[in-house]
TIKOLMI-394240 format. One record per atom (N, C-alpha, C): x, y, z. Coordinates in steps of 0.02 Angstrom, whole numbers, plus 50000, padded with zeros to 5 digits. Layout:
REM residues N
XYZ
...
This chain:
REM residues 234
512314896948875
512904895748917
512904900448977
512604908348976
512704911349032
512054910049041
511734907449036
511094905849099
511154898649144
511604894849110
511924888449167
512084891549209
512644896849171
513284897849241
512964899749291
512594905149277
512144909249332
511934903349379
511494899049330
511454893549395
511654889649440
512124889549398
512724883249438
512954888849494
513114893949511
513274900449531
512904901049601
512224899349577
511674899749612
511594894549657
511774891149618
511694882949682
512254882749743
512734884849693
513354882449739
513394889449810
512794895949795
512984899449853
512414896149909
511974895149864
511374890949911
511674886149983
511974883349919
512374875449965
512844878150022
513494882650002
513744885850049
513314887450128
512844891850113
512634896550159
512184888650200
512014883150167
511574877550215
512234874950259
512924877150244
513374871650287
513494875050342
513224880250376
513144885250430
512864880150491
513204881750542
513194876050619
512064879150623
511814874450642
511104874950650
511014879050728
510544880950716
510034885550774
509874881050818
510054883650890
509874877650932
509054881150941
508814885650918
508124884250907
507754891050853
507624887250797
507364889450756
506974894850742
507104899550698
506794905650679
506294906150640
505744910250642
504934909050596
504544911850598
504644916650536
504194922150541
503804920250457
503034925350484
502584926750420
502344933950425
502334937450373
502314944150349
501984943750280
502264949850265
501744955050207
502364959450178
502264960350103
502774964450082
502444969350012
502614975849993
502384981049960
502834985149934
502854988149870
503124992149854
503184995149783
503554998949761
503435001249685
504074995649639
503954995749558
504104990849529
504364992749471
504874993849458
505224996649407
505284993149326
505144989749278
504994984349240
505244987249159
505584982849124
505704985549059
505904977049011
506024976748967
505834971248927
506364973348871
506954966748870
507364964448801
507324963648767
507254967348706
507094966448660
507664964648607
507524959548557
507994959148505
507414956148444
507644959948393
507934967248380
507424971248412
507634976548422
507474982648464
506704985548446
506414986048498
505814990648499
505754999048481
505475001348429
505645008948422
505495010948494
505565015048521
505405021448562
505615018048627
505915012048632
506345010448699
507305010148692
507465014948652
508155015248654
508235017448731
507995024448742
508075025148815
507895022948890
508435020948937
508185019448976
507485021649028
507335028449006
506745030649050
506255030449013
506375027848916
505755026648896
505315023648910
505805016148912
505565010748911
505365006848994
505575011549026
505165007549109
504755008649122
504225005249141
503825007049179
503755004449247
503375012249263
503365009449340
502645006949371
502595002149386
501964998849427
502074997949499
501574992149528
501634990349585
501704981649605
501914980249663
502204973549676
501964973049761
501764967249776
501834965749869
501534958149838
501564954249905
501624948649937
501524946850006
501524938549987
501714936950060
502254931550084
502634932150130
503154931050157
503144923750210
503474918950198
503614915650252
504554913650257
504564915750312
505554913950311
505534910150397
505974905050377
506504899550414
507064898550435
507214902150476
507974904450482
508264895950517
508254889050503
508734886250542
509334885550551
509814890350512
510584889650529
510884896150555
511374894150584
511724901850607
511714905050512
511564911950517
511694917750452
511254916250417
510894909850411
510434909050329
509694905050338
509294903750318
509014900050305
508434900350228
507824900850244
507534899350191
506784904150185
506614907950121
506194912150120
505874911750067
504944908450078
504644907350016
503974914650023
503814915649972
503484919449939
502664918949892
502414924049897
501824921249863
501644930549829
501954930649768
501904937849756
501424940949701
501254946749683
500884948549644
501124953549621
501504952149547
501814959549514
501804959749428
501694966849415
501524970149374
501854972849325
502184967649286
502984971849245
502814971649169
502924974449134
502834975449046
503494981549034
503194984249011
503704989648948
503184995648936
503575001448912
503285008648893
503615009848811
503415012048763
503495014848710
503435021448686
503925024948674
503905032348683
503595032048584
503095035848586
502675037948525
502675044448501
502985044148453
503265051148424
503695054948455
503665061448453
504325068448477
503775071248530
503355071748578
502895074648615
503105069448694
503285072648751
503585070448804
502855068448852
502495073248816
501605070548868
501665061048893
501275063448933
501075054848959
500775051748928
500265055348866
499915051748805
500205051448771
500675051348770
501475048348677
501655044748707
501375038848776
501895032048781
501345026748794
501595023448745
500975015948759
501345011648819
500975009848854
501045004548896
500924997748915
501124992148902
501074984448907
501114984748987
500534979349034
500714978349084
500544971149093
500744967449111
500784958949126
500684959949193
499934953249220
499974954549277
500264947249312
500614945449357
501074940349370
500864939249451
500364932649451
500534927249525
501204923449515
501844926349571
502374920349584
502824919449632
502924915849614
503284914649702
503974911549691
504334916049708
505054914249739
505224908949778
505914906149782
506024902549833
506764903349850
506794906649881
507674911049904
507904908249972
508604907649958
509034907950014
508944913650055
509064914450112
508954918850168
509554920250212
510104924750177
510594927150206
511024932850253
510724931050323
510984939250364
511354939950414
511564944350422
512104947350432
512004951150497
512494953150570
512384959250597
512104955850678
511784962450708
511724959850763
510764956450772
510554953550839
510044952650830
509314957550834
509484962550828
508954970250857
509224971050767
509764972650747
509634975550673
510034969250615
509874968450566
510044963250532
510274966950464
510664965950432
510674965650344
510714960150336
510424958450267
510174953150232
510154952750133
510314946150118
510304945350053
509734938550041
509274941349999
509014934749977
509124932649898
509164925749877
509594923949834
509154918549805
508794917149758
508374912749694
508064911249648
507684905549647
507374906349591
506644907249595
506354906449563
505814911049546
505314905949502
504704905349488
504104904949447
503554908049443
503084908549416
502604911349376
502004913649337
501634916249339
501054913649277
500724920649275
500604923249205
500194927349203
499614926649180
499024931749236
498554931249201
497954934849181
498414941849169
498064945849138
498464949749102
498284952749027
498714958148996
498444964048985
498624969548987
498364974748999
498724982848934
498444985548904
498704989348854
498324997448852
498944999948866
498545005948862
499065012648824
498655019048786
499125023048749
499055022148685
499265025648635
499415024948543
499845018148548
499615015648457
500325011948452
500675013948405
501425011148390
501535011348324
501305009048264
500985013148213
500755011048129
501115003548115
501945005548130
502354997748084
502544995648150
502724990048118
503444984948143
502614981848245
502124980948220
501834979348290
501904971648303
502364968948306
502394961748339
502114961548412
502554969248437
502334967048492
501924968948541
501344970348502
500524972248522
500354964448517
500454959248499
500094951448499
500074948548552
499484946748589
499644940348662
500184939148643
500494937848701
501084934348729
500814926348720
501524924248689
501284917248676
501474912848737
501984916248776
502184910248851
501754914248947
501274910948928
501244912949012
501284912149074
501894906349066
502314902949118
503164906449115
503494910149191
503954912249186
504364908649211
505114907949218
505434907249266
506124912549262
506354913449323
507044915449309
507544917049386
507634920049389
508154922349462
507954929249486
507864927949571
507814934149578
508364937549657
508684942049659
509014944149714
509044949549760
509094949749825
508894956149827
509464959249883
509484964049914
509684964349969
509494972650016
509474969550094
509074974150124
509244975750185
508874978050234
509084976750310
508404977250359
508364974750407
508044976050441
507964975450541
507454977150551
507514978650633
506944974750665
507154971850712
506804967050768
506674971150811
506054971750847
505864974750904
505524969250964
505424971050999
505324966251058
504524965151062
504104967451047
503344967151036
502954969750994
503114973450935
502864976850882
503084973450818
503524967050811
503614963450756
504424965750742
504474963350657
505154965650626
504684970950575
505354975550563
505054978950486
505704978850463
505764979750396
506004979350342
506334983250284
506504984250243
506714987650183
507044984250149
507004983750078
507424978950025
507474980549947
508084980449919
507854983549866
508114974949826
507744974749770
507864968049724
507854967949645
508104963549617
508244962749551
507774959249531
507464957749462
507454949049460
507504948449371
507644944549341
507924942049309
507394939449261
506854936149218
506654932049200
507324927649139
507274922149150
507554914849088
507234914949019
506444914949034
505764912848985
505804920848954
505664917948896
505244926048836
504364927048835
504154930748825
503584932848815
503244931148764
503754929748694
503624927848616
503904923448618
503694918048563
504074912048522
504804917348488
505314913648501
505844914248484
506234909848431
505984904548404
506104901448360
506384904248301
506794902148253
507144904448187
506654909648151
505904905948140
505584911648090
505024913948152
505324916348203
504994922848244
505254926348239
504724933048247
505234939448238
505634941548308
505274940348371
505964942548429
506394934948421
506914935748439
507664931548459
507454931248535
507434937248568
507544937148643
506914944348665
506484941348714
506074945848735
505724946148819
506354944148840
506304943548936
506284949648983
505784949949026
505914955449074
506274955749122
506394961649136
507004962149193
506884967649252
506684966849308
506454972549356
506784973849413
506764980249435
507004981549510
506364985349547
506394981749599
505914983149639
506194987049727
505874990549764
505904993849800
505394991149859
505514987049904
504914987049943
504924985050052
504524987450073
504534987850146
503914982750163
504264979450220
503744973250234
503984973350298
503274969150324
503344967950407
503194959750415
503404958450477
503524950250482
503114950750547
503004944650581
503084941350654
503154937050674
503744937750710
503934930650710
503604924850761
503614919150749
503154912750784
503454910850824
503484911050885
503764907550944
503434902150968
503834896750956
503734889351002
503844890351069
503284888151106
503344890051185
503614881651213
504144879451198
504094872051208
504154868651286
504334874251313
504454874951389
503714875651420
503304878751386
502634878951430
502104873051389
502284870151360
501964862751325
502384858551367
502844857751373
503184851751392
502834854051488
502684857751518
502594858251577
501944858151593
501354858051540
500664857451533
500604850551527
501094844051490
500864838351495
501414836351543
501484839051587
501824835051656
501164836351708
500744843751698
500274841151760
499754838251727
């Protein structure tokens, strides 16, 4: 029930922000985006040694690439093609070393497809991007001790198709010949589990959930339509 709402939630800001009067001429940029990746994993019932929040994150890395469509006044549309790195940490025994935490890392091609919402003047912008998301991993990666008992979740992952929501919000600056740059910090959400969740599995619920940190640069594409339209007049 709260993963409808979210959606229905989701659609209806989408829809909003498309009823914005249109660009009498269209915005279009392609870029590059980078940054660090904060990642931790729901567990039910609970993983030993991730009660704490700084047990259980780990931090990796995330970038991409960027194409956004601005056709309406405030919003338009921003697809993605990303590469990120999220699992879980397990704190192993009473010893705080970096060798008492095992580490799961999932490596993830996916691409977003977000609303594109900003704000401000045209030299500096704030901005929200707002969607959904898909997926695929395809590599798993393990490193550190494990726990003796309870290891379910040392087994491949049985789903390696994701989906879920992701949001972010940021700001950035237009310059007149050196491009835009950027800053954004983001959520994202996964829907999908990692394990079969079925009655006689042992997780119920085992979705990741990340915040990411990252700085990207754009440039934007200018239609010269004035110097085409005056090249086929001579």
């Amino acid at each position: 029930m709260k993963r409808t709402t979210t959606i229905v939630l989701l659609l209806m800001t989408v829809v909003s922000a498309f009823a914005q009067p249109r660009l009498h001429e269209p915005e279009i940029y392609v870029g590059l985006h980078g940054g660090a990746l904060f990642s931790m994993t729901m567990f039910t019932p609970e993983v030993d040694g991730t009660k704490n929040i700084a047990d259980r994150t780990l931090l990796s890395g995330n970038g991409g690439l960027i194409f956004r469509y601005s056709g309406h006044k405030c919003c338009g549309l921003q697809l993605e093609l990303d590469y990120m790195q999220r699992g879980w940490r397990e704190h192993i025994g009473d010893d705080l070393a970096p060798s008492s935490y095992y580490k799961r890392r999932l490596n993830y091609i996916e691409m977003p497809f977000m609303s594109h919402i900003y704000f401000g003047k045209k030299m500096v912008r704030g901005f929200i991007n707002l969607g959904p998301k898909i997926g695929v991993c395809f590599l798993e990666q393990h490193a550190g001790p494990q726990h003796e008992t309870k290891r379910e979740q040392y087994a491949p992952i049985d789903h390696i198709f994701d989906w879920g929501l992701t949001g972010g919000l940021g700001l950035l600056l237009r310059t007149q010949k050196a491009g835009v740059f950027q800053v954004e910090a983001r959520v994202g959400y996964s829907l999908g589990n990692y394990f079969d969740n079925h009655k006689s599995a042992y997780f119920s619920t085992s979705n990741p959930l990340d915040v990411s940190v990252n700085i990207g640069y754009l440039w934007e594409i200018k239609r010269h339509e004035h110097n085409v339209s005056n090249s086929l007049r001579e």
